[in-house]
Steps between C-alpha positions, in 0.01 A plus 500: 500500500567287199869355455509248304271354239549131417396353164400118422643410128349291325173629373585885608801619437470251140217293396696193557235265615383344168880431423504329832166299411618412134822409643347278790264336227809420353698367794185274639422413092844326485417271755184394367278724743247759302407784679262841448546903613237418753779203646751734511361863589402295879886557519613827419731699734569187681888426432621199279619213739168524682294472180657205362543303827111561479441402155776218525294369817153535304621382190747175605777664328804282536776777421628713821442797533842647412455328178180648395598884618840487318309388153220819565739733588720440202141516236396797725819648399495447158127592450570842671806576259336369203211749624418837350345613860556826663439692861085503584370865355555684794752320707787713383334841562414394837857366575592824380260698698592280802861618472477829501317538815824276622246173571723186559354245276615117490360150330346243692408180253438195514694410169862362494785818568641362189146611273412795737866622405438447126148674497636764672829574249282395217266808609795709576383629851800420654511774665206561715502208722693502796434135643380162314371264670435143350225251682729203446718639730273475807332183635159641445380661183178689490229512602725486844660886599842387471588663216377797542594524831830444382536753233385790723811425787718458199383853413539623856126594534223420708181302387283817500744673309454323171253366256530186307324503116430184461237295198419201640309314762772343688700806508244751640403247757918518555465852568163474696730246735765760535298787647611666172272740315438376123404599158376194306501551112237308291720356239273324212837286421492354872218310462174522816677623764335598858640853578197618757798510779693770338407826584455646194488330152558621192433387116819800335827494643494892380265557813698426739794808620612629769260716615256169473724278683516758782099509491481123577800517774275723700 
């Protein structure tokens, strides 16, 4: 019986991700290091400190870590409130829809609580989500379970209660991890993402209801 539904951010509840890459472009730019989409799209879904402790490794960067996060979350910020960007079509008739059959439906993203917190009043869909969880709070972001597995006890539900929606590579494979059943969403704005694992996969947000979610839950 579905519970709980649990929704990825970035890239499909808002199609954040180029924001993220334009931003990242110019985080790495500033220290002399030119990257492409195809650089950064290898890291989507995985959470902040874990990408730039990679790149900072592969690149020689001298800065810590703390340094570099502080000066993307603060463009990141700015770029999303200079931003004209709304909710994915879709995404708030199936929050909607998700509500009224009393689903419990939380966040689990790999982006800083401070920018999941802004997307989420900036989209006003306050509201609907019962639980946010952040990546950087947890030692490992995806593709390791943790989060997920963390956001259904938070929700007080079992693994094969819920479904996660998730657009990228590293975040179905998160799911796959988790024994949790997953609908990956092909999201053009995400860049080549691997989303065989998920166990459905869908190009419209606007497919995807209740009814469909209970289809894939079995």
């Amino acid at each position: 019986m579905l519970k709980a539904v649990i929704f990825d951010m970035d890239g499909v509840l808002i199609n954040s991700e180029p924001l993220h890459f334009s931003v990242d472009k110019k985080v790495l730019g500033r220290f002399g290091i030119d990257v492409d989409d195809n650089f950064l799209s290898r890291y989507a879904g995985v959470a902040n400190p874990e990408m730039y402790a990679d790149i900072k490794k592969k690149m020689g960067l001298s800065q810590s870590i703390d340094e570099l996060l502080e000066f993307r979350l603060k463009l990141s910020l700015e770029a999303l409130d200079e931003s004209e960007m709304d909710a994915i079509s879709g995404v708030r008739e199936l929050l909607q829809d998700l509500a009224s059959h009393n689903v419990s439906i939380a966040i689990a993203s790999s982006s800083p609580m401070e920018f999941i917190e802004a997307v989420i009043r900036k989209l006003r869909l306050e509201q609907y989500f019962r639980i946010i969880v952040s990546g950087e709070e947890l030692e490992r972001s995806k593709p390791a379970p943790d989060i997920f597995i963390r956001a259904a006890s938070l929700l007080g539900v079992e693994l094969n209660e819920c479904v996660v929606i998730e657009d990228s590579a590293a975040g179905v494979e998160a799911a796959f991890a988790a024994g949790i059943k997953c609908v990956g969403f092909l999201n053009p704005g995400s860049g080549n993402q691997d989303l065989s694992k998920a166990d459905a996969v869908v190009d419209d947000m606007s497919k995807i209801n209740y009814s469909f979610i209970c289809n894939i839950l079995g």
